[in-house]
C-alpha positions as CSV (number, residue, x, y, z in Angstrom):
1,X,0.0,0.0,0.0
2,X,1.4,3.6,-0.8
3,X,1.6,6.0,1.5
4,X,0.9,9.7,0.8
5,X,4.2,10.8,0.1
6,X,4.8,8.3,-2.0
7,X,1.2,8.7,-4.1
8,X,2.2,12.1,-4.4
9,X,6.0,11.2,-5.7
10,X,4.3,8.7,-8.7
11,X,2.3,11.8,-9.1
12,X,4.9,14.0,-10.0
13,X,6.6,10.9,-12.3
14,X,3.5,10.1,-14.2
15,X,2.9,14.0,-15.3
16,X,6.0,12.8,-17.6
17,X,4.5,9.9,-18.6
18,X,3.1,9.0,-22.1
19,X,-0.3,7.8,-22.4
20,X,0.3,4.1,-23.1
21,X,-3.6,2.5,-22.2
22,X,-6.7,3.7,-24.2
23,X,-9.9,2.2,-22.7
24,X,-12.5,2.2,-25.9
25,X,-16.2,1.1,-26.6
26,X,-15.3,-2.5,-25.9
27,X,-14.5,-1.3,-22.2
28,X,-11.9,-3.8,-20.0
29,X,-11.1,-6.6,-22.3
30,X,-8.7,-9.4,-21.4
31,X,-6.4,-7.9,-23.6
32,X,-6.1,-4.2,-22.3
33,X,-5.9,-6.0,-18.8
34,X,-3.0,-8.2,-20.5
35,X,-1.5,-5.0,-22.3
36,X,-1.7,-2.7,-18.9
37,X,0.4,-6.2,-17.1
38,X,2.9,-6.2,-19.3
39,X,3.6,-2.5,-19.1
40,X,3.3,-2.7,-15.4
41,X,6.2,-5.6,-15.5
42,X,8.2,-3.5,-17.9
43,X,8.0,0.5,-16.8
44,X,5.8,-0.1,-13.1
45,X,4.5,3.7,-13.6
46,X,1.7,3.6,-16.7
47,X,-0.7,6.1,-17.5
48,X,-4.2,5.1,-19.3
49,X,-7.2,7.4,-20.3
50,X,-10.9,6.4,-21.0
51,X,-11.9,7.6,-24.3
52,X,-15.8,9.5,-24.5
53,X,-16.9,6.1,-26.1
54,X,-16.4,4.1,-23.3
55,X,-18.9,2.4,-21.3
56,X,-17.0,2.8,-18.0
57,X,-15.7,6.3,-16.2
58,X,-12.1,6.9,-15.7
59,X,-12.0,5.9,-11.8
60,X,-13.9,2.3,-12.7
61,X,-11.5,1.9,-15.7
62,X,-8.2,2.2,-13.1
63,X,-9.6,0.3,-9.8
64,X,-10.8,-2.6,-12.6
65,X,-7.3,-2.6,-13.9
66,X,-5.6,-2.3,-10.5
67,X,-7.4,-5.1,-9.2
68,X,-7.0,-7.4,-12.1
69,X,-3.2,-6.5,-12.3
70,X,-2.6,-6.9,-9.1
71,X,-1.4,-2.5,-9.0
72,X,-2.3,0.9,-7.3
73,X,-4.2,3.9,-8.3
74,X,-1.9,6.1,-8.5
75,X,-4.1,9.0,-9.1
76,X,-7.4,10.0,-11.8
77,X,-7.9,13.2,-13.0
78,X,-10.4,13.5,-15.4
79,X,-10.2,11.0,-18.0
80,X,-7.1,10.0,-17.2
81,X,-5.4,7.8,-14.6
82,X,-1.9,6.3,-13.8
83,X,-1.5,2.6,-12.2
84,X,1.6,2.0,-10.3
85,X,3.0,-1.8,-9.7
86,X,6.5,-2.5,-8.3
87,X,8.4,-5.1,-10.6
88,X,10.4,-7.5,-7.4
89,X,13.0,-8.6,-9.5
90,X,14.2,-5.4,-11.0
91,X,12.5,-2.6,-9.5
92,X,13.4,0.7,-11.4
93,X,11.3,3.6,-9.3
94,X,12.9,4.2,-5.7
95,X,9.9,5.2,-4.1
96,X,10.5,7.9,-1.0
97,X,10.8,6.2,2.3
98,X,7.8,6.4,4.8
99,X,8.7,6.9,8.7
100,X,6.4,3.9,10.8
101,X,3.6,6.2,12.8
């Protein structure tokens, strides 16, 4: 689970992010949630958007996609959203450390 300075540190990465996941008229399919794993595995920071034709909105589009890839909602802002998943065996985003409360 991220904690809020680290949400807000993804934040600041994904504004530099391309748009890599378009959700369409055929909604989640089992190969956007495939597509969205892979990037996951590859990049760990991905940013998707929900096109107007699209039967879901952007925050059910991202917590679908999150929970089927096993990710985080990073953040959604209108229709747009970014999904963050750390890869174990070669991570490549040093998130902030969080002091324990």
């Amino acid at each position: 689970m991220l904690h809020s300075k680290q949400r807000a540190y993804l934040r600041g990465l994904a504004v530099n992010e391309e748009t890599i996941l378009m959700v369409g008229k055929g909604g989640i399919e089992a190969n956007l949630t495939k597509q969205a794993a892979d990037a996951l595995l590859k990049r760990e920071l991905i940013k998707g958007k929900v096109l107007e034709t699209a039967p879901v909105s952007a925050r059910e589009a991202a917590e679908t996609l999150a929970r089927e890839t096993g990710s985080e909602v990073v953040q959604v802002i209108g229709s747009k959203f970014a999904l963050y998943k750390r890869n174990e065996k070669e991570p490549k985003i040093a998130l902030p450390r969080v002091k324990n409360p």
